[in-house]
Backbone as CSV, one residue per row, in Angstrom:
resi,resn,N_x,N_y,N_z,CA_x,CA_y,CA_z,C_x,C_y,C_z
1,UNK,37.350,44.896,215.175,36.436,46.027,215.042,36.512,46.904,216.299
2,UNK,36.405,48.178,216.257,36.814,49.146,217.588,35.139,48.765,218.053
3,UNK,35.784,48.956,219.292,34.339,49.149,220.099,33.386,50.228,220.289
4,UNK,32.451,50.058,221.029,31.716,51.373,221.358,31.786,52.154,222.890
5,UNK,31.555,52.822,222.764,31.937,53.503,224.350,31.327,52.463,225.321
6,UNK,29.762,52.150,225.157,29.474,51.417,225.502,29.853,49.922,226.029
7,UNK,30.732,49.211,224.895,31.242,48.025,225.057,32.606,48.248,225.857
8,UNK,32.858,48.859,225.899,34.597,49.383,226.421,33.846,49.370,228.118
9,UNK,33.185,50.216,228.277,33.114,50.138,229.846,32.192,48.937,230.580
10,UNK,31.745,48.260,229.552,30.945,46.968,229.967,31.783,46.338,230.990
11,UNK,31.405,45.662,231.819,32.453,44.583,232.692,31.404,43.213,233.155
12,UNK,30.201,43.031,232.146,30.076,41.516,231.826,30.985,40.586,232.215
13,UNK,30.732,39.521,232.931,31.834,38.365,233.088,32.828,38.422,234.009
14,UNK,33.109,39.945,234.268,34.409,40.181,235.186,33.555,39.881,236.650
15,UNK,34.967,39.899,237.026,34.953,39.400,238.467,35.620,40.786,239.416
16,UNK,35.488,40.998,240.696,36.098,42.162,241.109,36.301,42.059,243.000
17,UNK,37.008,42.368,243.473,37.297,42.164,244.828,37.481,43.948,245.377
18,UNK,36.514,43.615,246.371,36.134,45.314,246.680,37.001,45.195,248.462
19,UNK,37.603,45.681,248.820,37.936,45.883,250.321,37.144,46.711,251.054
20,UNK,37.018,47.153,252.119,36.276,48.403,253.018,35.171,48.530,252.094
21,UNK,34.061,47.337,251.777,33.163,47.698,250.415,31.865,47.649,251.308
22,UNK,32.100,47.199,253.008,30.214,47.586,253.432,29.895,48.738,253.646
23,UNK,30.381,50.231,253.427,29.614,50.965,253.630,30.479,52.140,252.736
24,UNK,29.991,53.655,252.802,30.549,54.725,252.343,31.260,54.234,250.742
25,UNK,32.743,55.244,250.795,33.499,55.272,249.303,33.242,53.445,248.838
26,UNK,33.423,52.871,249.360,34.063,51.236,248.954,32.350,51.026,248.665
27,UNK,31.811,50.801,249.070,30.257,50.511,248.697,29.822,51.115,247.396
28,UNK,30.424,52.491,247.542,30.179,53.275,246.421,30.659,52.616,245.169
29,UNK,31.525,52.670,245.102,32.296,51.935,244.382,31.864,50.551,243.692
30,UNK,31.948,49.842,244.531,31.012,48.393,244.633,30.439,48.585,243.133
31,UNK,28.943,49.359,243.998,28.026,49.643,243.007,28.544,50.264,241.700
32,UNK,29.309,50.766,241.658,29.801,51.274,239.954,30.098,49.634,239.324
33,UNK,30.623,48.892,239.735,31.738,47.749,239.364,30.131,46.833,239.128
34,UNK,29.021,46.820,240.125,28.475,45.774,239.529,27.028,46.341,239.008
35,UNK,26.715,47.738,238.444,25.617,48.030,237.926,25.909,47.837,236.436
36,UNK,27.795,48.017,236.271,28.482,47.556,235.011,28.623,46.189,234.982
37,UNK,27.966,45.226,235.510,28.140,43.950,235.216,28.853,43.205,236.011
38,UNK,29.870,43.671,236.617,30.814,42.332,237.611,30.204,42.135,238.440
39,UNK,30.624,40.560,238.508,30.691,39.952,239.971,31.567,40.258,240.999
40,UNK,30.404,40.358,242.276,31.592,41.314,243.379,31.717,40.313,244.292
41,UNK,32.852,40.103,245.121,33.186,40.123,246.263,33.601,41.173,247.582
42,UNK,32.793,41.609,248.291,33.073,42.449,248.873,34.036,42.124,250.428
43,UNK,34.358,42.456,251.003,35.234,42.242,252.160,35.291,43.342,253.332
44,UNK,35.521,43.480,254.486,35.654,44.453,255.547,35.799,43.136,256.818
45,UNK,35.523,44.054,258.022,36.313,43.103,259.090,34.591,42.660,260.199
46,UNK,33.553,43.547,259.660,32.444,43.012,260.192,31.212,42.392,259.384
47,UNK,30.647,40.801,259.774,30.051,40.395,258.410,28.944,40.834,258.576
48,UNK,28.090,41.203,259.706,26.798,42.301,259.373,27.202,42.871,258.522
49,UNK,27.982,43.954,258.918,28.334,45.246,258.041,27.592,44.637,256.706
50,UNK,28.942,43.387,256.157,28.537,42.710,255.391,27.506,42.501,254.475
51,UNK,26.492,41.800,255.086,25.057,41.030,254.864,24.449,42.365,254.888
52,UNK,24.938,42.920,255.145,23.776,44.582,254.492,24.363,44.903,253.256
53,UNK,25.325,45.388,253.248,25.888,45.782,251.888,25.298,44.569,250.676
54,UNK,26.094,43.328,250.907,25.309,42.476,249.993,24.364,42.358,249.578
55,UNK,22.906,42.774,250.708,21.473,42.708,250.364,21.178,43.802,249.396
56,UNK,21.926,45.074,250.111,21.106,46.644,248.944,21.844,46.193,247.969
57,UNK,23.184,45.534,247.348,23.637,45.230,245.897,22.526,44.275,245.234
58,UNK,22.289,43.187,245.826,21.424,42.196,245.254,19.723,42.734,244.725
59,UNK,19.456,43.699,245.750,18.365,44.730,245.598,18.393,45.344,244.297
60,UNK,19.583,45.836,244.065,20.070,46.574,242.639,20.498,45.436,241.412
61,UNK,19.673,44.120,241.550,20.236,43.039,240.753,21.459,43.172,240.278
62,UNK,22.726,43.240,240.962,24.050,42.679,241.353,24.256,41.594,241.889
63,UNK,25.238,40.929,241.466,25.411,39.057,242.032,26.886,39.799,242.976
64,UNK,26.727,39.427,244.108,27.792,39.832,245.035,27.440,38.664,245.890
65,UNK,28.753,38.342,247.063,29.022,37.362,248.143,29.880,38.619,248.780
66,UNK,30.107,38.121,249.887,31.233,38.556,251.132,32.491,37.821,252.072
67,UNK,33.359,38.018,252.175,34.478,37.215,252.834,34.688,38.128,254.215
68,UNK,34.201,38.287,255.427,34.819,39.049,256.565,36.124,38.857,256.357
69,UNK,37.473,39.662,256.493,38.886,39.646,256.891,39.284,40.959,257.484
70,UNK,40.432,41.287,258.244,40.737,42.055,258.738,42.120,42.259,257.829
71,UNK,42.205,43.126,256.861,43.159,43.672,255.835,44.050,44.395,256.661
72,UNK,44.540,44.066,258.159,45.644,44.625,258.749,46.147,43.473,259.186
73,UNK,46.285,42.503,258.915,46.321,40.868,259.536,47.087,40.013,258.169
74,UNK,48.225,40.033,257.743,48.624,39.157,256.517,47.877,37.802,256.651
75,UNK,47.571,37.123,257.699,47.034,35.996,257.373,45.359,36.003,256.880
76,UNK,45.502,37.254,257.400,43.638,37.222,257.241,43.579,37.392,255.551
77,UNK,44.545,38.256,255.200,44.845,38.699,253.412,44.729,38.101,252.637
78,UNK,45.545,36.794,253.193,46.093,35.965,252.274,44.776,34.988,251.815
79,UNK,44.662,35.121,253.093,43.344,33.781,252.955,42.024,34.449,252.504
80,UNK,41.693,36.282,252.350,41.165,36.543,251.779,41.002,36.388,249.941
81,UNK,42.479,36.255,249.627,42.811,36.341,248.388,42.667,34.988,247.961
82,UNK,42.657,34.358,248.984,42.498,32.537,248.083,41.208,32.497,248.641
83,UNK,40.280,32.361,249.318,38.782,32.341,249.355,38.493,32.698,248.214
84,UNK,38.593,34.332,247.742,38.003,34.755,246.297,38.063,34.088,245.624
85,UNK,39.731,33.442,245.250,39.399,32.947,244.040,38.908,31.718,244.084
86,UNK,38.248,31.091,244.849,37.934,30.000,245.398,36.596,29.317,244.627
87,UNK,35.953,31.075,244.922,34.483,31.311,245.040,33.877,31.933,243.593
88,UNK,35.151,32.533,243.325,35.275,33.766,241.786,35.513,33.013,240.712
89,UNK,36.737,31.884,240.666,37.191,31.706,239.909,38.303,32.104,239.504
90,UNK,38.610,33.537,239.950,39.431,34.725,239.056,39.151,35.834,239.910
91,UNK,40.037,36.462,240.110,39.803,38.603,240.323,40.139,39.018,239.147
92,UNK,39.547,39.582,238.374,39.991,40.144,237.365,40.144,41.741,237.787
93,UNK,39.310,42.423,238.272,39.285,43.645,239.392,39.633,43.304,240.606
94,UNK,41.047,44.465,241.198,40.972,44.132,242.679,40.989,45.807,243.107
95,UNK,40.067,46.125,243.690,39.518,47.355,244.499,39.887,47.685,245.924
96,UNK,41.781,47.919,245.764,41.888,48.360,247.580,41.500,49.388,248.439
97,UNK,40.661,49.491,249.303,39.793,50.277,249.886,39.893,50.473,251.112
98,UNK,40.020,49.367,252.129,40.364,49.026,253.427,41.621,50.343,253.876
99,UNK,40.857,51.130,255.207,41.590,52.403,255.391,41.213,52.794,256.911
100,UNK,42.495,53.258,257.400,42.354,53.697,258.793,42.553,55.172,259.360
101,UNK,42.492,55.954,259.691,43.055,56.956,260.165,43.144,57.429,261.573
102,UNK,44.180,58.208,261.890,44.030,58.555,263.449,44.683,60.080,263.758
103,UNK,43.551,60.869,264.481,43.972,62.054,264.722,44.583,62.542,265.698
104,UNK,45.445,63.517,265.452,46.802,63.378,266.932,48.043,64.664,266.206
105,UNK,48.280,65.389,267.045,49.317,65.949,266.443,50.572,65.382,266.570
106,UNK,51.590,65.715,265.772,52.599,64.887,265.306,53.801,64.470,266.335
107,UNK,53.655,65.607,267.162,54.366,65.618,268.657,53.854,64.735,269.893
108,UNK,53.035,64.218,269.488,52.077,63.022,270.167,51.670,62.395,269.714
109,UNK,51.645,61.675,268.731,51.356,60.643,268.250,51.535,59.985,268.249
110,UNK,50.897,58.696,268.827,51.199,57.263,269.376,51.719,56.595,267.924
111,UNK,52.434,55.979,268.473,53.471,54.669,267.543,52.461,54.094,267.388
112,UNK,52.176,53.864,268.558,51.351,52.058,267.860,50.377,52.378,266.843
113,UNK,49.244,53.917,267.104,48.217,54.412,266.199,49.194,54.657,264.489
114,UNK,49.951,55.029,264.398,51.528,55.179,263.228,51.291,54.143,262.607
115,UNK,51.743,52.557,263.227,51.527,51.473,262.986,50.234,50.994,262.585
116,UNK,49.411,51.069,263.334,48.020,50.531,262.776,47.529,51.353,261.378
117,UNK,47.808,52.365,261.407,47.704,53.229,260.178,48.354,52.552,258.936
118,UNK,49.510,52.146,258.662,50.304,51.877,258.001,50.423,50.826,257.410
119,UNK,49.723,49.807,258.680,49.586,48.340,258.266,48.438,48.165,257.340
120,UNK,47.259,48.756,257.856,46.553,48.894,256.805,45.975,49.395,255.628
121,UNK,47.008,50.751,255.615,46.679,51.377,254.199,47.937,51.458,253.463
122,UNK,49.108,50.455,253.824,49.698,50.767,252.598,50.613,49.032,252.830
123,UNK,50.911,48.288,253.887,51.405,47.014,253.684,49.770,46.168,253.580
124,UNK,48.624,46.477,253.797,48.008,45.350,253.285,47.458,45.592,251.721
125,UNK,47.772,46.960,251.343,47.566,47.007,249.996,48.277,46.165,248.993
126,UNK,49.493,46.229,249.390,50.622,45.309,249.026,50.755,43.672,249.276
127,UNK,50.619,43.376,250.507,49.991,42.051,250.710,48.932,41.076,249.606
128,UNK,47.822,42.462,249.721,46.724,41.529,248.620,46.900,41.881,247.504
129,UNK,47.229,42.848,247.022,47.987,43.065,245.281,49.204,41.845,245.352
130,UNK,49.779,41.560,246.107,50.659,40.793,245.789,49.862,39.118,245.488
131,UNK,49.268,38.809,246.418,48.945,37.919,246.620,47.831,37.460,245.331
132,UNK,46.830,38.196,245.185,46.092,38.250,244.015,46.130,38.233,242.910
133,UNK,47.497,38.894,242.526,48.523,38.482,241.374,49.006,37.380,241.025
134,UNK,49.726,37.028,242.193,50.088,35.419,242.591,48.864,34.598,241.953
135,UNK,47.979,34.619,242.230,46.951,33.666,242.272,45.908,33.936,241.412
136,UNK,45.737,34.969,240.679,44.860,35.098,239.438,45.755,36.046,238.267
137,UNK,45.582,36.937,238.369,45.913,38.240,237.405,47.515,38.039,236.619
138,UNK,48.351,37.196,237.180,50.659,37.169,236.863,49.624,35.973,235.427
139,UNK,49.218,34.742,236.369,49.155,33.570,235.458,48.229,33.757,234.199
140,UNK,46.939,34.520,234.496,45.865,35.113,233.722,46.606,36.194,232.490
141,UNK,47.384,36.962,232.929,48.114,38.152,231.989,47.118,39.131,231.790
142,UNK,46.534,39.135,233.131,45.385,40.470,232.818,45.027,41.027,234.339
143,UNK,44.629,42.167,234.801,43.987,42.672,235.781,44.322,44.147,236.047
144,UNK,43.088,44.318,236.783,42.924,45.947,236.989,43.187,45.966,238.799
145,UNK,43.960,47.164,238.867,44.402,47.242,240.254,44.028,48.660,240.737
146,UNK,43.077,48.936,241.533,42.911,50.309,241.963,43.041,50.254,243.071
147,UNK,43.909,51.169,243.355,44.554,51.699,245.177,43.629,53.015,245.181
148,UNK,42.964,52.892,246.465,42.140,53.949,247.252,43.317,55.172,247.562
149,UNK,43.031,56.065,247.100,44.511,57.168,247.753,43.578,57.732,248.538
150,UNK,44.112,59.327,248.500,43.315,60.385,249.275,44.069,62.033,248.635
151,UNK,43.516,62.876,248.527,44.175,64.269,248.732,45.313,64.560,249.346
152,UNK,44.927,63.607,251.060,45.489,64.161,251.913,47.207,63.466,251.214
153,UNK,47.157,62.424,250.679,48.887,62.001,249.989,49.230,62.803,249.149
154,UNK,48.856,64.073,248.929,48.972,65.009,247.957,50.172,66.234,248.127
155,UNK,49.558,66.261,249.571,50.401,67.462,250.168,50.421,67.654,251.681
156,UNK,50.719,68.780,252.558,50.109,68.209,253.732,48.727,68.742,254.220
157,UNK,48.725,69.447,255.572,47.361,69.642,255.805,47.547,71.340,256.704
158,UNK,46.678,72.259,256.746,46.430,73.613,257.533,46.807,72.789,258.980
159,UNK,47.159,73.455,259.975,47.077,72.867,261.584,46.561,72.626,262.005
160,UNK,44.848,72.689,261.524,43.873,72.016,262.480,43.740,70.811,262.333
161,UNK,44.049,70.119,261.093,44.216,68.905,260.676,45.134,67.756,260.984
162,UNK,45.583,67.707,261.794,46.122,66.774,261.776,45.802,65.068,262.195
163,UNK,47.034,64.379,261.124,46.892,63.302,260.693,47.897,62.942,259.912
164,UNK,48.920,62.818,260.824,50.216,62.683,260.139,50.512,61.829,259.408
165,UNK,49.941,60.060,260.345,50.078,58.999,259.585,49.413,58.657,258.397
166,UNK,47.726,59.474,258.558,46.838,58.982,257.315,47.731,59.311,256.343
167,UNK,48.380,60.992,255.929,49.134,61.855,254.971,50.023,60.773,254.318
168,UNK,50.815,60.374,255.503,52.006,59.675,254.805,51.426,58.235,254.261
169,UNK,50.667,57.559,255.007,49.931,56.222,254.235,49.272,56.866,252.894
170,UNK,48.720,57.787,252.870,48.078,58.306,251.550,49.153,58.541,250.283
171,UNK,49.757,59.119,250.770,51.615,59.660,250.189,52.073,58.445,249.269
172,UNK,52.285,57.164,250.290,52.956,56.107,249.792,51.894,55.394,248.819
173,UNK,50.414,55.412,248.838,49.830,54.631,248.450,50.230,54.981,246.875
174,UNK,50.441,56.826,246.563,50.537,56.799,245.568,51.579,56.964,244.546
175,UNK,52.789,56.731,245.392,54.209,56.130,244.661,53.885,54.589,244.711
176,UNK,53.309,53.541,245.491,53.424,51.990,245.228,52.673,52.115,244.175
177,UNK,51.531,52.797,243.673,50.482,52.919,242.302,51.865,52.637,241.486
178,UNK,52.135,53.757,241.214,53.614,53.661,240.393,54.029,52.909,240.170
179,UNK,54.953,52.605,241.093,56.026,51.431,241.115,55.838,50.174,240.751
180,UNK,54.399,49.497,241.551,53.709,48.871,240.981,53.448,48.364,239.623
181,UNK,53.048,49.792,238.979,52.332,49.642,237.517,53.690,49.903,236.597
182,UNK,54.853,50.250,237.100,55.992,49.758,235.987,56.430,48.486,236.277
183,UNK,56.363,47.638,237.263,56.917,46.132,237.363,55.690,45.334,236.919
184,UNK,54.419,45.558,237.070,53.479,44.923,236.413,52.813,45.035,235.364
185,UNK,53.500,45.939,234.499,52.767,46.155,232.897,52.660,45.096,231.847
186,UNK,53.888,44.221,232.427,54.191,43.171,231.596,53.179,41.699,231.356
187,UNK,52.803,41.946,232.788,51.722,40.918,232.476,50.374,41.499,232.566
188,UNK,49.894,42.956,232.041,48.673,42.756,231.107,48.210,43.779,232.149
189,UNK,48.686,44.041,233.680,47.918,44.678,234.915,48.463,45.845,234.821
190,UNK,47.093,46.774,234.897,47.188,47.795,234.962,47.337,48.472,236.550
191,UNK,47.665,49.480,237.012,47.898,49.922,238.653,47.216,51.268,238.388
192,UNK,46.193,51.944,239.051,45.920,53.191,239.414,45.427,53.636,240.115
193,UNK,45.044,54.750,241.156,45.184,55.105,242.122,43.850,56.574,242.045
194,UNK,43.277,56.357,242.932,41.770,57.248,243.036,42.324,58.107,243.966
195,UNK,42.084,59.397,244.294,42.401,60.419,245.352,41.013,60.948,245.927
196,UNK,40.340,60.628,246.722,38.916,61.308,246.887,39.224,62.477,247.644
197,UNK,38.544,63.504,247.520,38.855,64.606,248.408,38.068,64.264,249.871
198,UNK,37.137,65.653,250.077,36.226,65.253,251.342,34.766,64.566,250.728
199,UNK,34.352,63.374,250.942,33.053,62.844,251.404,32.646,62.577,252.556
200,UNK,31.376,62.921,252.711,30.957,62.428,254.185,30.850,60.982,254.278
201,UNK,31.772,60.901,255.441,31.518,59.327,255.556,31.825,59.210,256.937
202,UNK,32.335,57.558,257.454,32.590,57.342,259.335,33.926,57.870,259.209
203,UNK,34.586,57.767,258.525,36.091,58.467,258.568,36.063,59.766,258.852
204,UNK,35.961,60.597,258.140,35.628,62.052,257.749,34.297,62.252,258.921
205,UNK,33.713,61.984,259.826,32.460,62.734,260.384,33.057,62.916,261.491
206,UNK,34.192,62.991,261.815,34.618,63.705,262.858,34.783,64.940,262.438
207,UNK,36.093,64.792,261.403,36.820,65.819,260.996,35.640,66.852,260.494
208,UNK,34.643,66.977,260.107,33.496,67.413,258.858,32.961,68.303,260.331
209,UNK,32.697,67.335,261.484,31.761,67.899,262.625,32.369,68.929,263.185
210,UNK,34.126,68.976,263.394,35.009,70.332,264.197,34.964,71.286,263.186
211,UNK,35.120,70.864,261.849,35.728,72.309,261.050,33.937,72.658,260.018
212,UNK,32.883,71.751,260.428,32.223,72.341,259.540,31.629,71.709,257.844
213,UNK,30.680,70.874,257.929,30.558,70.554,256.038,30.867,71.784,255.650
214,UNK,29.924,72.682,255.861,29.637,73.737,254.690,30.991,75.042,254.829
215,UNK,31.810,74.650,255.930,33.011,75.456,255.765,34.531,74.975,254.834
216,UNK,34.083,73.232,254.759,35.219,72.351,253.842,34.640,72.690,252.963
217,UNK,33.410,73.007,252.051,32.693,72.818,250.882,33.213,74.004,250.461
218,UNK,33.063,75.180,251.047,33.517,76.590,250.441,35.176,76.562,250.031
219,UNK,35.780,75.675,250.596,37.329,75.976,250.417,37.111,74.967,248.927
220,UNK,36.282,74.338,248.268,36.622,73.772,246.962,35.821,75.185,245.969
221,UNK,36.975,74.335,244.475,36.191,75.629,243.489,34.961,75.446,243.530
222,UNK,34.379,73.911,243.165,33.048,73.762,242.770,32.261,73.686,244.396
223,UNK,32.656,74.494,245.058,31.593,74.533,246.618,30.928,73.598,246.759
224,UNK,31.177,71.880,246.999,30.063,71.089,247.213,31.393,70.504,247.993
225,UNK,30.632,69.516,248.729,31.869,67.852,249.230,31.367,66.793,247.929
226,UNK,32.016,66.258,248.081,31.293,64.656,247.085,30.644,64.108,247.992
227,UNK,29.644,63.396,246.658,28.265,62.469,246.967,28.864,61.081,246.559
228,UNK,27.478,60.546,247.021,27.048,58.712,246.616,27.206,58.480,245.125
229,UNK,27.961,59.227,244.401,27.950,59.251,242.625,29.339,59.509,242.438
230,UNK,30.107,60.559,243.240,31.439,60.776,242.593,32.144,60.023,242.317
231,UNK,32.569,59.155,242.728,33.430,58.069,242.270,33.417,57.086,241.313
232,UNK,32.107,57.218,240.782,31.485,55.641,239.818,32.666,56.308,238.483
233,UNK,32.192,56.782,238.642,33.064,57.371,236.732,34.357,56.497,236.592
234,UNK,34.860,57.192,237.498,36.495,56.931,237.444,36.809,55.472,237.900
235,UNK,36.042,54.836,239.025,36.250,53.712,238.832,35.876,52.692,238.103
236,UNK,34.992,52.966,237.102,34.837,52.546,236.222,35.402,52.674,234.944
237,UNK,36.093,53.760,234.617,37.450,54.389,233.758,38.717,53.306,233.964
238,UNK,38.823,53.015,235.523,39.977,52.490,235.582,40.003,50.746,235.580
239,UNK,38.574,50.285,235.722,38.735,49.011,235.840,37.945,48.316,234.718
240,UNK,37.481,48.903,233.934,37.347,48.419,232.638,38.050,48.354,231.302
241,UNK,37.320,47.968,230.080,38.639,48.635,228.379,38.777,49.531,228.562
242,UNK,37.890,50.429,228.973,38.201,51.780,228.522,39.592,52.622,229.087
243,UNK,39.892,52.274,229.778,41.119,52.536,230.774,42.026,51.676,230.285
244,UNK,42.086,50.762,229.628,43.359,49.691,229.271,44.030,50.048,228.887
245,UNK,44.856,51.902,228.406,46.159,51.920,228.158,46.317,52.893,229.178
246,UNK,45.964,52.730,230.540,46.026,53.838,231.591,46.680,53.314,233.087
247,UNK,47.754,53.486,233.082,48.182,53.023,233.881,49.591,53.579,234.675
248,UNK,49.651,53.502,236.407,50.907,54.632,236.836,49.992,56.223,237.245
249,UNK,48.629,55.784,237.843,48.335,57.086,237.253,47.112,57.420,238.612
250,UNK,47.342,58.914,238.601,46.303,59.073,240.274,45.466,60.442,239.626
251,UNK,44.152,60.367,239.888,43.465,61.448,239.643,42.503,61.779,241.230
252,UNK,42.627,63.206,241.705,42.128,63.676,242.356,40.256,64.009,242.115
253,UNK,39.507,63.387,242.991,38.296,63.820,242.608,37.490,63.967,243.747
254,UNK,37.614,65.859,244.060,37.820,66.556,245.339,37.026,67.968,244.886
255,UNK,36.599,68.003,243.701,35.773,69.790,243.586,36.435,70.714,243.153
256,UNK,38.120,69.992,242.700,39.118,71.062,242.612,40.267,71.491,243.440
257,UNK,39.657,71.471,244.946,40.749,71.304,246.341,42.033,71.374,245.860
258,UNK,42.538,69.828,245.305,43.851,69.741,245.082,44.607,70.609,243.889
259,UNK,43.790,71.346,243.048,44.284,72.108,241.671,45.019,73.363,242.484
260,UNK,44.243,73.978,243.701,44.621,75.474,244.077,45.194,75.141,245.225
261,UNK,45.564,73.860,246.249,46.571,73.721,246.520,47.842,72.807,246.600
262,UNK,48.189,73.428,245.198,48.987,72.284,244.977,49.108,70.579,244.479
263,UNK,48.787,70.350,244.347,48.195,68.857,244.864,49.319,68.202,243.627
């Protein structure tokens, strides 16, 4: 019997692994994944951070736990990915979120900042998609995989912006979506890839404070930044039925930004 819109985006029973999930986009997020029913595991590299995030979910009668790891650390990954399922049972959702950036023009830009960038937004994405697969989702023949992108992997940036490495970690996140989701279709996992434009968050409150909220807001069609709401939709599109023949696939959700340039 077909379902109802309703039953399609249900996620009852599921299980879900959130990265960078104590505060801002990843929190946000969170909350889409478990006001729809999953059980969360959330993760980041501080467990205050932590034990707050967990409390306002549980507040919102959500069943969530936390694993501290540092998602630039393969060992910390790995052992993030077997804790979960330890504790889960299963990831049936895995939510990569965990993200760094560093500002610097390109003619100065420290290697090592290059590196730290890199390690964590696009080899530990890979690390724990790999690993999580391994260990729930290959043997299971089922799971939802959402990679955190950005705009900025879209295209590049005006000169005041710079952020060479975030661009290119953003860039790659959303060819591995891809690549990904044609070697893993076979067993049941879907791969897709979120692009947020500007939200205010600890990332972005630098950048927001030199050039201006209300001067980034005017450069979108719909003149706003995103809120504490933009994201639920889509991640909930992508990690439930309703999304189950959607896969290989990145949607920008930025006000428009990316439509008029380019993106």
């Amino acid at each position: 019997m077909t379902r109802t819109v309703k039953q399609l985006f249900d996620l009852t029973g599921q299980t879900a692994l959130v990265t960078g999930g104590s505060r801002g986009l990843g929190l946000q997020m969170a909350h889409a994944l478990g006001e729809a029913g999953a059980r969360l595991m959330l993760s980041s590299r501080k467990a205050a951070d932590l034990e707050e995030a967990v409390a306002e979910l549980k507040a919102a009668g959500i069943e969530a736990d936390y694993i501290a790891a540092d998602c630039g650390q393969e060992e910390d990954i790995r052992r993030l990915a077997r804790e979960t399922v330890q504790k889960l049972g299963r990831v049936d959702i895995l939510l990569n979120n965990a993200g760094a950036s560093w500002g610097a023009a390109a003619e100065a830009h420290p290697v090592s900042a290059w590196d730290k960038v890199m390690n964590l937004n696009v080899r530990g994405y890979f690390i724990l998609a790999q690993e999580v697969a391994n260990l729930s989702m290959i043997p299971n023949r089922h799971g939802r995989i959402l990679n955190v992108a950005s705009i900025a992997g879209l295209a590049g940036n005006p000169p005041e912006m710079q952020t060479i490495a975030y661009n290119t970690s953003k860039g790659a996140v959303v060819n591995f979506t891809k690549a990904l989701a044609g070697e893993w279709g076979r067993y049941g996992i879907t791969v897709n890839a979120i692009c947020p434009g500007f939200f205010p968050s600890k990332m972005t409150y630098g950048l927001l404070e030199k050039l201006g909220a209300e001067n980034m807001a005017s450069h979108a069609p719909l003149l706003r930044l995103g809120d504490d709401e933009d994201l639920k939709g889509l991640t909930l599109l992508y990690a439930s039925d309703a999304g189950k023949h959607i896969t290989g696939q990145w949607l920008a959700v930025d006000g428009g930004v990316s439509a008029i340039i380019g993106g």
